[in-house]
ROROTI-642854 format. One record per residue (C-alpha): residue in one letter; x, y, z; residue number from 1. Coordinates in Angstrom, 3 decimals, padded with zeros to 6 digits, always signed. Layout:
% ROROTI-642854
<residu A | east X | north Y | up Z | num NUM>;
...
//
This chain:
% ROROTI-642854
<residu X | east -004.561 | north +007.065 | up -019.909 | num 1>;
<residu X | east -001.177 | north +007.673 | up -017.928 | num 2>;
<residu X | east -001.164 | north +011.293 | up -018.699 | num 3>;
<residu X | east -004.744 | north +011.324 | up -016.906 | num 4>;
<residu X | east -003.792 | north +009.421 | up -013.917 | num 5>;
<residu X | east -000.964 | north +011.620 | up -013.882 | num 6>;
<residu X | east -002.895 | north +014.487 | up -013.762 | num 7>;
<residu X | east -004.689 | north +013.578 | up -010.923 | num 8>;
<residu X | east -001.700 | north +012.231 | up -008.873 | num 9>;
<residu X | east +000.163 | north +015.316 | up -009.124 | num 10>;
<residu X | east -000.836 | north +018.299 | up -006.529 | num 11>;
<residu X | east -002.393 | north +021.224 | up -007.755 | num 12>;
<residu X | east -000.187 | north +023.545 | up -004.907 | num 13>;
<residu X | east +002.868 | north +021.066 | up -003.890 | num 14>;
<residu X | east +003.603 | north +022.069 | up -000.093 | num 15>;
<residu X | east +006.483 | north +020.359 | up +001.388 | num 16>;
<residu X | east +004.988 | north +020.678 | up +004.498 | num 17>;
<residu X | east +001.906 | north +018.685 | up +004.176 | num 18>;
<residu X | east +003.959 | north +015.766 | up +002.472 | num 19>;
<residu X | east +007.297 | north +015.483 | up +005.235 | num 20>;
<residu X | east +003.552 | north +014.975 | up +007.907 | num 21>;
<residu X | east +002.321 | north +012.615 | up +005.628 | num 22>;
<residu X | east +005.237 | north +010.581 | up +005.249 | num 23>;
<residu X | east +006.665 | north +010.598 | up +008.563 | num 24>;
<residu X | east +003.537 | north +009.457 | up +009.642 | num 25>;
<residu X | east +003.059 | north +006.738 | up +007.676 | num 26>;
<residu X | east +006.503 | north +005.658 | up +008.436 | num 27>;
<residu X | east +005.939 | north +005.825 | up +011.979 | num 28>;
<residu X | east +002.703 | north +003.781 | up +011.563 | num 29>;
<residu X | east +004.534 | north +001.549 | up +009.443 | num 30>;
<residu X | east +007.490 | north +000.597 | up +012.016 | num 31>;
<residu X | east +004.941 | north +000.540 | up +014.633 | num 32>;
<residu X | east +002.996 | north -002.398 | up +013.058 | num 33>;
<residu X | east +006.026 | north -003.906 | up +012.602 | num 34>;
<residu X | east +006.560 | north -003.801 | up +016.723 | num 35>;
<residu X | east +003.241 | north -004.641 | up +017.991 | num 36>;
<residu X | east +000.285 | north -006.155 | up +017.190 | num 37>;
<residu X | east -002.309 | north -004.398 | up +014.773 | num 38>;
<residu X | east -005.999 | north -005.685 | up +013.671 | num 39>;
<residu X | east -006.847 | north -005.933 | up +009.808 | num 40>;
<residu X | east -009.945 | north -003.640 | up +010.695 | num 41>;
<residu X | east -007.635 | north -000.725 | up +012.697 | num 42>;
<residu X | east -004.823 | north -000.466 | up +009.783 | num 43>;
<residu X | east -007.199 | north -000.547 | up +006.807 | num 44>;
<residu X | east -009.018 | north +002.423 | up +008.761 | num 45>;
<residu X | east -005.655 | north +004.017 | up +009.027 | num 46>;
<residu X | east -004.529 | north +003.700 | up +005.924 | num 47>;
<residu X | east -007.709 | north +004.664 | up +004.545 | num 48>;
<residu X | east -008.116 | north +008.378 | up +006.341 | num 49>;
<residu X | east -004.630 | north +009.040 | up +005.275 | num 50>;
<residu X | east -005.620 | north +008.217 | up +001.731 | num 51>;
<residu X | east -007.867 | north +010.842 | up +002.320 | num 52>;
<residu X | east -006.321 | north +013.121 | up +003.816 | num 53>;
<residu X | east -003.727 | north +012.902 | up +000.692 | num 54>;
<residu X | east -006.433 | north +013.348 | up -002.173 | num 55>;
<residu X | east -007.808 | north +015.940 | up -000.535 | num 56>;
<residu X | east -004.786 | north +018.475 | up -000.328 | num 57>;
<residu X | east -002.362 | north +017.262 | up -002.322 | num 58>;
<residu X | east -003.798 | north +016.205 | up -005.747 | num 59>;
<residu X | east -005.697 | north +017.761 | up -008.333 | num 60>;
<residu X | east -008.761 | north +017.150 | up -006.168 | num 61>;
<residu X | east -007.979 | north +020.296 | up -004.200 | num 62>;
<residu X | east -008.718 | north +022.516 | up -008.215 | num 63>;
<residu X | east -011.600 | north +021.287 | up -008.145 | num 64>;
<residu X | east -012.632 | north +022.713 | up -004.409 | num 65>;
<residu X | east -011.347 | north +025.865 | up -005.168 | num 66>;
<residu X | east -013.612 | north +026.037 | up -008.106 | num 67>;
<residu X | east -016.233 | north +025.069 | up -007.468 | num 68>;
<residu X | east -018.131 | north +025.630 | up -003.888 | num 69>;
<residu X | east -020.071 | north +022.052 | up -003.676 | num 70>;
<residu X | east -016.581 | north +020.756 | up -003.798 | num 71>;
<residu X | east -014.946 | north +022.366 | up -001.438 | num 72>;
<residu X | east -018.040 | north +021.184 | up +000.232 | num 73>;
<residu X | east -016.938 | north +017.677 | up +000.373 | num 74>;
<residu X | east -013.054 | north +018.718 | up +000.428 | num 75>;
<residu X | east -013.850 | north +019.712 | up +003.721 | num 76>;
<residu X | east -016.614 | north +016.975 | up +005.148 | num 77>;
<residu X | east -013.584 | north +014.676 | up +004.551 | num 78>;
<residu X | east -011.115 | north +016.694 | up +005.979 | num 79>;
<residu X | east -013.096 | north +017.619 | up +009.457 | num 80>;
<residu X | east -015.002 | north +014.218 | up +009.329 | num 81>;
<residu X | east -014.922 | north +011.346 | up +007.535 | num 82>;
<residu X | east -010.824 | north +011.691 | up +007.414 | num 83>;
<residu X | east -009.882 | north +012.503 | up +011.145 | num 84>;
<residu X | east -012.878 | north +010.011 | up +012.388 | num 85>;
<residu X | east -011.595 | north +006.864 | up +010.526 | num 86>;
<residu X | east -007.921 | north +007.856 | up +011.678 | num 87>;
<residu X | east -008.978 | north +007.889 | up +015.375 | num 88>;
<residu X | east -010.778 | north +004.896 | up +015.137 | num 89>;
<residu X | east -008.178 | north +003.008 | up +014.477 | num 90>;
<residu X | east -006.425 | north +004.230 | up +017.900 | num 91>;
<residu X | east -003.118 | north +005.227 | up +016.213 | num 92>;
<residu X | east -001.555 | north +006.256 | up +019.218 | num 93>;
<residu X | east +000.310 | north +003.447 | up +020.554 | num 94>;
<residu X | east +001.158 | north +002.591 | up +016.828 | num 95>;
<residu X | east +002.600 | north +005.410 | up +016.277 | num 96>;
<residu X | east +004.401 | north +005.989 | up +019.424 | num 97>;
<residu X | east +005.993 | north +002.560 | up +019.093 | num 98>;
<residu X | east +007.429 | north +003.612 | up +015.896 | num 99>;
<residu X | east +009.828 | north +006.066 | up +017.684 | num 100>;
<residu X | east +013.038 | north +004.627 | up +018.473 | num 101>;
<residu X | east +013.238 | north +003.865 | up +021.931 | num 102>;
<residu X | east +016.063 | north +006.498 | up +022.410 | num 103>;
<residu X | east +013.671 | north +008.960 | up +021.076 | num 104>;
<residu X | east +010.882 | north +007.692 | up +022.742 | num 105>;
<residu X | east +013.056 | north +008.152 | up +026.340 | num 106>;
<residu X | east +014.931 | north +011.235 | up +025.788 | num 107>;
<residu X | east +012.470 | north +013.203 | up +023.494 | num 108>;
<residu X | east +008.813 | north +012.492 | up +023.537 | num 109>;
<residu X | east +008.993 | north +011.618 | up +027.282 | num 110>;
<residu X | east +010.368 | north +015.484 | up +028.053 | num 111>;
<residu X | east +008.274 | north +016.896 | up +026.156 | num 112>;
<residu X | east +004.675 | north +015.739 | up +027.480 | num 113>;
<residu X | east +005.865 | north +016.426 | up +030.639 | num 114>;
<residu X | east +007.221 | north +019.852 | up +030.005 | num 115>;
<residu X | east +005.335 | north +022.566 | up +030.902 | num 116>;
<residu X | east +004.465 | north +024.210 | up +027.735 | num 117>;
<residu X | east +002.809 | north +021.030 | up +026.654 | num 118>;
<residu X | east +000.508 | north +020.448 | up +029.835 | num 119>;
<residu X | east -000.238 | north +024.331 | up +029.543 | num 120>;
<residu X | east -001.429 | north +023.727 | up +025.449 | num 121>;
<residu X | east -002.844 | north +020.208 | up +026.088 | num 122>;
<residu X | east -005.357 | north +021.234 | up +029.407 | num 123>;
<residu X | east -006.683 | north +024.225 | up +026.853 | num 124>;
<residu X | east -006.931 | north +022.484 | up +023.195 | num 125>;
<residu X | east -007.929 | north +019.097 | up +024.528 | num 126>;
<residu X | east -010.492 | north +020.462 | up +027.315 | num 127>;
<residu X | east -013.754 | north +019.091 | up +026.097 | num 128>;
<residu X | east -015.399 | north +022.275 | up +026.023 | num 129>;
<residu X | east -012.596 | north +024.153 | up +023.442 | num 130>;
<residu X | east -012.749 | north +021.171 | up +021.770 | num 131>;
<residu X | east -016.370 | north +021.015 | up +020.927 | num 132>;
<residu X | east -016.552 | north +025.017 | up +020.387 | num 133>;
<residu X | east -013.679 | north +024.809 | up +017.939 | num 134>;
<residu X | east -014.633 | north +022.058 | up +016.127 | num 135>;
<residu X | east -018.019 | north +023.641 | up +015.136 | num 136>;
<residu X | east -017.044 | north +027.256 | up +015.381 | num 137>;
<residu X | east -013.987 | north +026.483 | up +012.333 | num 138>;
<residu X | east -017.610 | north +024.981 | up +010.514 | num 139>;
<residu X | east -019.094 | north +028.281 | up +010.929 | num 140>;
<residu X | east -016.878 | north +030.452 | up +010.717 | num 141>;
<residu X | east -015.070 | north +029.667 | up +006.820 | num 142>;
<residu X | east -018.620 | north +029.256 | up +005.708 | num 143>;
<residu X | east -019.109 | north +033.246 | up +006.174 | num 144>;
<residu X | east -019.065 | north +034.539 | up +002.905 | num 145>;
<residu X | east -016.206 | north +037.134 | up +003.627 | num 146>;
<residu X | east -014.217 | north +034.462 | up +005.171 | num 147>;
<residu X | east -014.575 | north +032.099 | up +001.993 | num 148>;
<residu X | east -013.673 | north +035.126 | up -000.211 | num 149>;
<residu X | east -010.643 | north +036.149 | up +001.744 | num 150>;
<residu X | east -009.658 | north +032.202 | up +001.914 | num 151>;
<residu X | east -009.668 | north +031.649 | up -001.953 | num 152>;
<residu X | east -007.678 | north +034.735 | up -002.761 | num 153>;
<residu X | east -004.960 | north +034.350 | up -000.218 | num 154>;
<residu X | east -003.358 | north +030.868 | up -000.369 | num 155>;
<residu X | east -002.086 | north +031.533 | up +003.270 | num 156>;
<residu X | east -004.981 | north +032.023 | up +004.409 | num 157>;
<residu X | east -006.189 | north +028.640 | up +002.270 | num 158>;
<residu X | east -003.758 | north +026.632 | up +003.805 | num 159>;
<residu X | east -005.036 | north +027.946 | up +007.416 | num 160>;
<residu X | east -008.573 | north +027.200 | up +006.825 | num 161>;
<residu X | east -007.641 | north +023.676 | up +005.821 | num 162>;
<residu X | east -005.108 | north +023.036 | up +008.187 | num 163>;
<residu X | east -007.626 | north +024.105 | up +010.888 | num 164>;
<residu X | east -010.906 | north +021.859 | up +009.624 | num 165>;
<residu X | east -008.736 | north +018.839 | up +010.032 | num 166>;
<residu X | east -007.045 | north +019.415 | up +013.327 | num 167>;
<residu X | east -009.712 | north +020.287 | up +015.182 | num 168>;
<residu X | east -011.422 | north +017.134 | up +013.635 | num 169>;
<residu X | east -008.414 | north +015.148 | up +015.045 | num 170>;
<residu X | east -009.061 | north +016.515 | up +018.898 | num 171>;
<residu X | east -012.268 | north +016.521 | up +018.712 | num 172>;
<residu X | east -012.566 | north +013.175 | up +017.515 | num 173>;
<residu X | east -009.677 | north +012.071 | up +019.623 | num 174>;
<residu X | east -011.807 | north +012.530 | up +022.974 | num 175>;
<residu X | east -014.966 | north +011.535 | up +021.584 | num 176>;
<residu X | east -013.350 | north +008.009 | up +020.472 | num 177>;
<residu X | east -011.388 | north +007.514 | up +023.432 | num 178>;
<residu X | east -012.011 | north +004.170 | up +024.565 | num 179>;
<residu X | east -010.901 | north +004.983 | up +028.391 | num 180>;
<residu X | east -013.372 | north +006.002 | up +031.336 | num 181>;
<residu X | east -012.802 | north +008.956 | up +032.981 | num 182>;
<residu X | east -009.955 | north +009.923 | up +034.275 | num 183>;
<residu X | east -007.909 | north +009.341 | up +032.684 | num 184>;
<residu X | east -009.750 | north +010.033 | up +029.577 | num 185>;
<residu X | east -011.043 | north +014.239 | up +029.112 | num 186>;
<residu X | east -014.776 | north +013.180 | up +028.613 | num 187>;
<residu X | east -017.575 | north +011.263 | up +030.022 | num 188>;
<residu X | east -018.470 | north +008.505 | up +028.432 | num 189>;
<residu X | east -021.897 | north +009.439 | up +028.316 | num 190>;
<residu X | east -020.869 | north +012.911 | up +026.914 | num 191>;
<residu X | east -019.035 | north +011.755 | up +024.276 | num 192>;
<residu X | east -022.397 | north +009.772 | up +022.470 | num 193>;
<residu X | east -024.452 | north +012.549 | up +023.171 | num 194>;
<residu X | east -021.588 | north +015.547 | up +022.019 | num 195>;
<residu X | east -021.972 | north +014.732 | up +018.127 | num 196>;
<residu X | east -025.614 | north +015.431 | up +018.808 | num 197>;
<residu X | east -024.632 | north +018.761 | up +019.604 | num 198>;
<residu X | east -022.261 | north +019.393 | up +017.210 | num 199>;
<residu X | east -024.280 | north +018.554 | up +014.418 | num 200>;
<residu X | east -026.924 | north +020.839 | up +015.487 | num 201>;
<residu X | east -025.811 | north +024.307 | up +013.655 | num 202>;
<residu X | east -024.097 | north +022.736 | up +011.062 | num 203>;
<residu X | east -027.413 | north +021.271 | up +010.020 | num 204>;
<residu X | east -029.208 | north +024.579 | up +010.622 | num 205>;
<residu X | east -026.248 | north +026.297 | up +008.569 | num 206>;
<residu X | east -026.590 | north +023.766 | up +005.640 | num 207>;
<residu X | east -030.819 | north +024.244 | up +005.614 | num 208>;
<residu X | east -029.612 | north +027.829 | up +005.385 | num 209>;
<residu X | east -027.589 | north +027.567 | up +003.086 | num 210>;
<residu X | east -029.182 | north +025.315 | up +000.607 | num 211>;
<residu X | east -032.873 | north +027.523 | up +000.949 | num 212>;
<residu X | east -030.987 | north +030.642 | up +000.303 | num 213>;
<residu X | east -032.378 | north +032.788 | up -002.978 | num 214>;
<residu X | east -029.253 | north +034.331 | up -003.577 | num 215>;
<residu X | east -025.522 | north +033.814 | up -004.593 | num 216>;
<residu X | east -023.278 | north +033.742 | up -001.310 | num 217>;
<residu X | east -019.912 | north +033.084 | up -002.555 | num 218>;
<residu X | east -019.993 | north +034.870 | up -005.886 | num 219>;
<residu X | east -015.680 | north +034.237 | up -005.271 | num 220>;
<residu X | east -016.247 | north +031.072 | up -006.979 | num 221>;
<residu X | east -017.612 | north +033.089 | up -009.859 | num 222>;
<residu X | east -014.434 | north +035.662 | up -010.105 | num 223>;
<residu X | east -011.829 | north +032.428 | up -009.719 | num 224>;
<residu X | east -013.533 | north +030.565 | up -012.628 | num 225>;
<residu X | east -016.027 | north +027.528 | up -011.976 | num 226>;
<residu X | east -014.636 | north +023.826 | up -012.991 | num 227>;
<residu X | east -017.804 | north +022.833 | up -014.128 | num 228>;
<residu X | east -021.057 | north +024.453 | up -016.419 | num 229>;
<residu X | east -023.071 | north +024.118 | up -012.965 | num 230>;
<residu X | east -025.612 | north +026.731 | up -012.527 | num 231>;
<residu X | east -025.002 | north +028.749 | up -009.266 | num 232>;
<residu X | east -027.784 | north +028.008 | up -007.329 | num 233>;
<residu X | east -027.648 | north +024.582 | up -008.497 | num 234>;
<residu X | east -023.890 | north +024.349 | up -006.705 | num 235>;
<residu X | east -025.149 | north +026.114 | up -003.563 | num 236>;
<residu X | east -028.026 | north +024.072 | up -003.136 | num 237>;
<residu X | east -025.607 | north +020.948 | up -003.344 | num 238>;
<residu X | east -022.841 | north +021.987 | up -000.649 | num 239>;
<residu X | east -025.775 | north +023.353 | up +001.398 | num 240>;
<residu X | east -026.812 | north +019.756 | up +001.398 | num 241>;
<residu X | east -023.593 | north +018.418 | up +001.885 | num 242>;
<residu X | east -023.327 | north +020.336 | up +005.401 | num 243>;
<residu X | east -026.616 | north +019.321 | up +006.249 | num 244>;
<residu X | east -027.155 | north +015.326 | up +005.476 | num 245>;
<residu X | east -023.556 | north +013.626 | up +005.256 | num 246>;
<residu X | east -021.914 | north +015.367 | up +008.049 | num 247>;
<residu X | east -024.547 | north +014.806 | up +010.036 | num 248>;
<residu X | east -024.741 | north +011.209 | up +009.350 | num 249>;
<residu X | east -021.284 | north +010.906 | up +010.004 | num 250>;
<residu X | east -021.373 | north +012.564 | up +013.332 | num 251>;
<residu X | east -023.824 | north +010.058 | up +014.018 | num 252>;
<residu X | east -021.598 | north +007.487 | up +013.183 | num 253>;
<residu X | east -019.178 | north +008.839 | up +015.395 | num 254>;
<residu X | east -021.971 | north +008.851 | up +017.864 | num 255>;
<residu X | east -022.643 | north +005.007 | up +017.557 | num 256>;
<residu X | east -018.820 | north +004.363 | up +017.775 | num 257>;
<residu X | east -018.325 | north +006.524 | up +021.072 | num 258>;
<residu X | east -021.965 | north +004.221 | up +022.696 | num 259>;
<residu X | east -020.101 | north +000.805 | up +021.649 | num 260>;
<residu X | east -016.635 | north +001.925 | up +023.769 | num 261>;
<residu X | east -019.285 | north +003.124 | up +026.585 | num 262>;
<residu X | east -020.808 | north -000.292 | up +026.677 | num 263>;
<residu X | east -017.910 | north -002.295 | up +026.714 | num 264>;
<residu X | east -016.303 | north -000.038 | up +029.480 | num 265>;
<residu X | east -019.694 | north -000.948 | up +031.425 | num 266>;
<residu X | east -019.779 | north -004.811 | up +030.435 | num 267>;
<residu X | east -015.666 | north -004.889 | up +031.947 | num 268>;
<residu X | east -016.916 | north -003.002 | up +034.840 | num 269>;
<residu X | east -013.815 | north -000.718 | up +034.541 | num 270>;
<residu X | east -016.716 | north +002.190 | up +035.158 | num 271>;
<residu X | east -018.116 | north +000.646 | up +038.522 | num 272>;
<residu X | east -014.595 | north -000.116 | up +039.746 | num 273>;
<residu X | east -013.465 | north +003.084 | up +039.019 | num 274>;
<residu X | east -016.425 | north +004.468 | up +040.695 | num 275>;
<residu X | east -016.466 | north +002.894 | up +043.833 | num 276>;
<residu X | east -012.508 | north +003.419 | up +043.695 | num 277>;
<residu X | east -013.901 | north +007.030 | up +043.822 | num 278>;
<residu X | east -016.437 | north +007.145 | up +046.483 | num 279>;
<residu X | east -013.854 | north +005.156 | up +048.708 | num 280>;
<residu X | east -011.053 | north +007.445 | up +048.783 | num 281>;
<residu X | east -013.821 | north +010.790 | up +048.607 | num 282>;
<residu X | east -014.949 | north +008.773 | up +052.191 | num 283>;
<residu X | east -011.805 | north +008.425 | up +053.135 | num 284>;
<residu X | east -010.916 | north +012.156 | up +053.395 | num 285>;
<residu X | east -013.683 | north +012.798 | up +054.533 | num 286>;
<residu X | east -012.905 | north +010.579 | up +057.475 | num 287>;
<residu X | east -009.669 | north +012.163 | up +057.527 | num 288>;
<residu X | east -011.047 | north +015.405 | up +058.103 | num 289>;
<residu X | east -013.331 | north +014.914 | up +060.310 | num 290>;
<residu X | east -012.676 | north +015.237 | up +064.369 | num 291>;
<residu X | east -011.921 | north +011.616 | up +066.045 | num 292>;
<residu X | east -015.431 | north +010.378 | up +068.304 | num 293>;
<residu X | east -015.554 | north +012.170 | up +071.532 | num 294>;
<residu X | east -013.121 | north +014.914 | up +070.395 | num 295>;
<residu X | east -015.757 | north +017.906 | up +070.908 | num 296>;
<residu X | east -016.819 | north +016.340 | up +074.371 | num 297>;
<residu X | east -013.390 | north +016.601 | up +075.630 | num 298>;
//
């Protein structure tokens, strides 16, 4: 019974670099807690995408993906959705920020958002536009056949795909979560309820694609050996499914989430103040730049 648990514990392709992330992280989320006040709900949401995020690329999980294409399928619905959703609903940030050492905090992170190579990569990835295209185009673009082949036979190129999926879950669901109006948050908050409406759009159209298709599209799976004695279309009609229904239902969670931020923002009235804020300082230069009364007379 060990020796199974074992097995499943252990990663299929160790990378250093995914587990130093993973455990600073947690050890930043871990000293912040410690320094400020976190809800039961927020750190068992934490805690839980990182679980996720763990299984997924660094156990014996991540065999099975590369095997077989219905799981990598739901390797990567919990990598670009369930996992980077549930993180950013628990509003990490400040956690994880207060989990720096002050010194670092002051001399370090301070610096560096204000530096200009960080305002110059922050106005391009987290514009909401990039954002959005990104998030669905890295959807797209690993599900063409030639891009899946190439993926599974370089682990480089592996690595990339699945490094990409979950970042540009994180931004994405970063501004569609953010719980500030705007500015100083990137979105609308009416955008951000209605943006996983879009999004889900051609990933549904890809699954239905997908899952009606009459012919093998990722015979790779075939060459690399399958996990399991699943007939072919059987497997495709599965992960076809997969894109279609539970991302789409997630995105709709994430939908629902972003609506409940908008309507507390409108029951504090931190959108009306904000507003009239704006239309009093857009009449004040106007005011400002128009002539004083009597000016063109004289």
């Amino acid at each position: 019974m060990f020796a199974g648990l074992l097995k499943w514990i252990v990663p299929w392709e160790f990378s250093w670099v995914l587990l130093a992330s993973f455990l600073v992280t947690c050890l930043l989320y871990w000293r912040g807690c410690r320094r400020q006040k976190v809800s039961a709900a927020r750190r068992v949401a934490f805690w839980t995408g990182m679980a996720i995020v763990y299984l997924c690329l660094h156990t014996y999980f991540d065999f099975y993906a590369e095997h077989e294409f219905f799981m990598h399928r739901i390797q990567q619905l919990l990598l670009h959705h369930l996992a980077p959703l549930t993180i950013m609903a628990s509003y990490p940030g400040s956690v994880l920020r207060a989990g720096l050492p002050l010194r670092w905090r002051v001399h370090a992170l301070r610096p560096a958002l204000r530096s200009w190579p960080w305002r110059v990569i922050s106005a391009v990835l987290l514009n909401p536009a990039v954002a959005t295209v990104l998030f669905v185009a890295f959807i797209l673009i690993w599900l063409i056949p030639s891009m899946q082949t190439m993926a599974m036979l370089d682990w480089r190129v592996y690595r990339f795909m699945n490094w990409s999926m979950i970042l540009s879950g994180f931004v994405y669901w970063w501004l569609v979560l953010d719980h500030r109006p705007r500015p100083p948050g990137r979105m609308i908050p009416g955008l951000r309820v209605l943006s996983p409406g879009i999004t889900m759009t051609p990933q549904i159209l890809a699954g239905a694609i997908i899952t009606f298709s009459k012919a093998d599209l990722y015979p790779i799976f075939e060459i690399c050996g399958r996990a399991f004695n699943f007939n072919v279309f059987t497997g495709q009609l599965i992960g076809g499914i997969i894109i279609w229904v539970p991302a789409a239902t997630i995105e709709t969670i994430g939908g629902l989430l972003a609506m409940r931020q908008w309507l507390r923002l409108s029951r504090s009235g931190r959108i009306r103040r904000q507003s009239r804020a704006r239309a009093v300082s857009v009449q004040g230069a106007a005011g400002e730049a128009s002539p004083p009364h009597g000016a063109n007379a004289a």
